[in-house]
N, C-alpha and C positions, 0 to 999 in steps of 0.2 A: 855250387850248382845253381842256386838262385840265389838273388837279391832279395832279400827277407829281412832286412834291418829297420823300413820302414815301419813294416808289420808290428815287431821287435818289441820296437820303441812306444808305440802305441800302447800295446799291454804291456809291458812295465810301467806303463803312467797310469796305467787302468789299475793295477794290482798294489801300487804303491799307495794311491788316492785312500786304499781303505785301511793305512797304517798313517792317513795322515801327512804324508807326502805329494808335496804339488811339483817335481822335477823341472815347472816352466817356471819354476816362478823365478823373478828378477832377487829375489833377497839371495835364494840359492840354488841357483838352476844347476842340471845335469849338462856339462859341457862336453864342447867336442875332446878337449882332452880326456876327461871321465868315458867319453864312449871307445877311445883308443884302446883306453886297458882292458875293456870288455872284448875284446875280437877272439874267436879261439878259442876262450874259455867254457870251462863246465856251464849250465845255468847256474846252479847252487851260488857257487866260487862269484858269478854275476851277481846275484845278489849280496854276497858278503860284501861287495863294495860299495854295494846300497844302502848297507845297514850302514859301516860305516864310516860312508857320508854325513847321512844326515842320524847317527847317532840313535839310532831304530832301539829299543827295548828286547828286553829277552822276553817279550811276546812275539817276534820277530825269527820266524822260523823260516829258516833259507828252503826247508822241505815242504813245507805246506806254502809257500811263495811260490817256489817251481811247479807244485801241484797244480796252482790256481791260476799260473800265467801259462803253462800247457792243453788247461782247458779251453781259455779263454781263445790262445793261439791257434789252438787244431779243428776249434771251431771255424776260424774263419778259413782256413787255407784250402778246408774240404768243400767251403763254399767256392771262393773265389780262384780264377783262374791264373797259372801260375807259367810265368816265362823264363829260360832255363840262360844262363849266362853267355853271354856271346862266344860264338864258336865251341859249346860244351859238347852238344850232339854229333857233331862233324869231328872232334877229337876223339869223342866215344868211340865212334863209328870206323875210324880208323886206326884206332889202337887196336881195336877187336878182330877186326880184320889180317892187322898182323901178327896175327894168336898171340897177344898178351894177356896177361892174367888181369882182371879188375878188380879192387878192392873197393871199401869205400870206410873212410877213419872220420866219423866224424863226431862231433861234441854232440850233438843231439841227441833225444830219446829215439828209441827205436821207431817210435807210434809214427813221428813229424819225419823221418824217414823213409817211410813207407809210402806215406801221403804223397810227398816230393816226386820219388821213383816212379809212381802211379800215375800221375799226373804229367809227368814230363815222358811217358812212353818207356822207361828204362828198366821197368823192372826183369826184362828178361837178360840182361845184359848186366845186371847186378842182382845173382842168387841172394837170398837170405843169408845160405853159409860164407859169404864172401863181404858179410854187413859187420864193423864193428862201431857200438854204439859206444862216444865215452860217458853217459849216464845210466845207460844201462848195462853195458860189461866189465868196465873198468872203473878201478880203485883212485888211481892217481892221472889227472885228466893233463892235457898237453898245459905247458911245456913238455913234459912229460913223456918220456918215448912211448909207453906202455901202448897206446892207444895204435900208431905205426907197425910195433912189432907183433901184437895181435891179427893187427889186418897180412903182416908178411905169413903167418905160420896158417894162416885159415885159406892163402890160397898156395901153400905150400914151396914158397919161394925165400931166398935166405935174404935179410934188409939189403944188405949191398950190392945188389939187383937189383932193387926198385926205383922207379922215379917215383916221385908224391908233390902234388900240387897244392901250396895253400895261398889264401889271397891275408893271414894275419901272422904277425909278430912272433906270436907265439903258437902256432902252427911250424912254421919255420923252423921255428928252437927244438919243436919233437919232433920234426923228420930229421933234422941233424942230428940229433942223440940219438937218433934208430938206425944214424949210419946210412941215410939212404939219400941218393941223389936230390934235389931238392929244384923246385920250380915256383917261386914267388912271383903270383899271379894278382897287380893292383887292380883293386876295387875301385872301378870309374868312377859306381853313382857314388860310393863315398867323398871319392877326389874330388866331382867335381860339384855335387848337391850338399855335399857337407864340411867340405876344408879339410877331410883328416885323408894323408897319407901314410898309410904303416910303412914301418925302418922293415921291408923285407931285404935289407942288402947283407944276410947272413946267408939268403939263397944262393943257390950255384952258379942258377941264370934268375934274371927277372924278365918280367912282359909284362906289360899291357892292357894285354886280353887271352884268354885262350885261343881265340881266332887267328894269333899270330904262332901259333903251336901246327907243327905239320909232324909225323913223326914215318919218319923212312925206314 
């Protein structure tokens, strides 16, 4: 829904720094492949491949890590202005219109969800009850279908009915294991500010952008 990776990446180098970890540094930087595997994922699961990387100690608590990169996160996003992915509002708006049902399956905490929605005009167009968080309602984060088939039964629709939009890998992998139609949407500013393109070719269709999404 937003581009939020630069954000990301910032506090994870903020949160790391006080375990000791410098992620730029040239001895053993965080690479664009290191940042592929993170796409999708729980935060916790993000940081278990911080640890390791660089080999972090069992003073290295993946819970009090996500604590401290959420504060640091949700500080800024409630400061700063936040612009919503090309063509997201104009899909909203027109899925809505053809009375479908919205969900929304995503890896974040509830809190940075809320923020987003708020921010981006959405919140009446995605209830609370129609919100599933995979950190805070679920056990088993995507690949994962759990987190998909949560969001099917909360707006009362059975998977193999739904279409579900992700722009990573493994987003992909748990709308296919929920059985549900699949639409692998590439991240630009990744593509083209970063060098990483995700393998979405286990989706049904791929695009682009959402702006090349119309739905009849």
């Amino acid at each position: 829904m937003i581009n939020s990776h630069e954000l990301d990446m910032e506090v994870f180098g903020v949160v790391l720094r006080d375990y000791g970890v410098d992620i730029h540094s040239p001895d053993n930087p965080w690479t664009a492949d290191d940042e592929v595997k993170m796409f999708g994922l729980k935060l916790p699961d993000m940081f278990r491949l911080f640890i390791n990387k660089y080999g972090l100690g069992s003073d290295a608590s993946v819970e009090k890590m996500s604590d401290d990169f959420y504060e640091k996160m949700l500080s800024t996003l409630e400061r700063e202005p936040l612009e919503p992915m090309p063509g997201l509002i104009d899909l909203v708006t027109h899925l809505e219109a053809a009375g479908l049902k919205l969900a929304i399956a995503s890896s974040a905490r509830r809190r940075k969800i809320d923020i987003v929605l708020h921010k981006l005009g959405l919140e009446e167009k995605f209830p609370r009850t129609t919100i599933v968080s995979g950190e805070d309602d679920i056990e088993h984060g995507k690949p994962a279908p759990d987190i998909y088939l949560e969001a099917a039964q909360k707006v009362g629709t059975k998977p193999e009915e739904c279409i579900a939009f992700e722009d990573a890998k493994n987003g992909v992998e748990s709308i296919n294991a929920a059985q549900m139609f699949s639409v692998g949407v590439h991240n630009q500013f990744s593509k083209q500010q970063l060098g990483i393109t995700q393998d979405l070719s286990e989706a049904d269709i791929q695009v682009d952008s959402l702006s090349q999404l119309v739905y009849y």
